[in-house]
N, C-alpha and C positions, 0 to 999 in steps of 0.2 A: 521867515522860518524861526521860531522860536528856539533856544537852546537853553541844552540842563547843565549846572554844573553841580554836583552836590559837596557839602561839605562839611569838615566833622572840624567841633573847636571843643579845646579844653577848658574849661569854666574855671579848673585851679589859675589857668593862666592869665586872667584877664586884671586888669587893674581898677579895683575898681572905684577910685577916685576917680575914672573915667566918665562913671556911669552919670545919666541926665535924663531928669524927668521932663517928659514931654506931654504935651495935652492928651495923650491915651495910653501912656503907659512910664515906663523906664529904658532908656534907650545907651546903645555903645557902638560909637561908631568905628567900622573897616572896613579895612584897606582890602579887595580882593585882586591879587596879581594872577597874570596867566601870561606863561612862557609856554608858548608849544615847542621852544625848539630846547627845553628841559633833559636831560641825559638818562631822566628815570623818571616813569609816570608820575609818581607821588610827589617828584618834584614840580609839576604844571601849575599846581595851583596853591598858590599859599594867601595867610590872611594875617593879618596887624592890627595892632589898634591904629585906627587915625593920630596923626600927629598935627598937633598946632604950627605955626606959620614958625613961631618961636624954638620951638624941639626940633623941625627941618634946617632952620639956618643953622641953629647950637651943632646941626647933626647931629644928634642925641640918639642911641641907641632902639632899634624899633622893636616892642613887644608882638613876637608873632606866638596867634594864640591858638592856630588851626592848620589843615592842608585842606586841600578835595581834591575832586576827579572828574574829567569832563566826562558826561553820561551822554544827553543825546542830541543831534545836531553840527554835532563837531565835525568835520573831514577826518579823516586819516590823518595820523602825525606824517608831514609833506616827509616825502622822502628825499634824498639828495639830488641837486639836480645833477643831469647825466655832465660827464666832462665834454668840454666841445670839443668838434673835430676840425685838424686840422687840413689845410687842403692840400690834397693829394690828388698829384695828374693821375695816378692808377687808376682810381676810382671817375674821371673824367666821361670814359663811357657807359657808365651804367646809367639806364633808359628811364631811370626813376629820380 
């Protein structure tokens, strides 16, 4: 099953000593993360420029240049699971 995610990026934000021409065009590469378990929709998805092997070790600060939204495809954000139940002889005789 295919899924959508759409998503919006700010072009002020991009860096773009980033930018790399490739055999059909001009290209920037990112990062797309997705947390479903986010505390606010428009937190689910956000986007970065890729980082070199070199700016990951440095830990160097990560340029994020966008968010989006899961459209279609998705479940439900999982809801919490239920608490377990502890075992009670009360409930012992019930036929289920």
């Amino acid at each position: 099953m295919s899924k959508l995610v759409k998503l919006k990026i700010d072009v002020t934000k991009i860096d773009k000593s980033k930018l790399f021409t490739g055999a059909k065009g001009t290209y920037l590469d990112l990062d797309c993360w997705i947390d479903e378990t986010a505390d606010a929709d428009w937190k689910i998805v956000s986007l970065n420029q890729s980082q070199s092997k070199e700016e990951r070790d440095a830990k160097a600060k990560k340029n994020y240049v966008g968010n989006g939204e899961l459209k279609f495809g998705w479940d439900e954000r999982p809801a919490p699971a239920p608490a377990p139940v502890a075992d009670d002889p009360a409930l012992e005789d019930l036929p289920f």
